[in-house]
N, C-alpha and C positions, 0 to 999 in steps of 0.2 A: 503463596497466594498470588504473588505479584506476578508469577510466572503463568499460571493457570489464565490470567485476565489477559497478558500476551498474548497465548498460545489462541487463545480463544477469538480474539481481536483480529488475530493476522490471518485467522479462516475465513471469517465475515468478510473482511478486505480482501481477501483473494479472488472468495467468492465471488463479490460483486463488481469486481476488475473482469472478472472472466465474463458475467453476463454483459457486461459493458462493452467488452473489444471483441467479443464472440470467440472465444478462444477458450482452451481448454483449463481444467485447474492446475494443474502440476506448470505449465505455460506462465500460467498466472501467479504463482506461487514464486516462480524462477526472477519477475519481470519486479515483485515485488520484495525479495531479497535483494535483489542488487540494485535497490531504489534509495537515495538518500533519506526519505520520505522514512522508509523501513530503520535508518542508523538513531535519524532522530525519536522513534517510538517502540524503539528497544531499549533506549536510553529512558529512567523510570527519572531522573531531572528533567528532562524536556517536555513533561507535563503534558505529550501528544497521546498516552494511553487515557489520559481523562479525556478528551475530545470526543466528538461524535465519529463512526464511523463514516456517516456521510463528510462531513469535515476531513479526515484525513484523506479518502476518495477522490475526492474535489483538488486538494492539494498534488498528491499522487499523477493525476490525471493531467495536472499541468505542467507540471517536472518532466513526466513523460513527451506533452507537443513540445514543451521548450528540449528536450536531447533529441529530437527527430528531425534530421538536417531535412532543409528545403530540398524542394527535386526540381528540375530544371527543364 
């Protein structure tokens, strides 16, 4: 069961990464695996799969500005 709610959770979250950065799904999916964001809410102790989608989102989306060096 706990895998199905994953599995389910990490579509939503892609999905709406994708419509967010304008980018494609499988994009989104890649950006969202190799996100710390993603280690903490595969992990079923860190209590990030009970959250809102929009909540981990929001998170995500900041992990993201903060690994994006400034440009000069």
């Amino acid at each position: 069961m706990k895998d199905q709610v994953l599995w389910r959770k990490t579509g939503r979250i892609a999905a709406i990464l994708a419509d967010r950065l304008g980018i494609d799904i499988e994009r989104a999916f890649d950006i969202l695996y190799n996100s710390h964001e993603y280690e903490l809410l595969a992990n079923p102790e860190s209590g990030l799969q009970l959250l809102s989608d929009e909540y981990i989102i929001t998170d995500l989306m900041r992990e993201l500005e903060t690994s994006i060096p400034p440009q000069s």
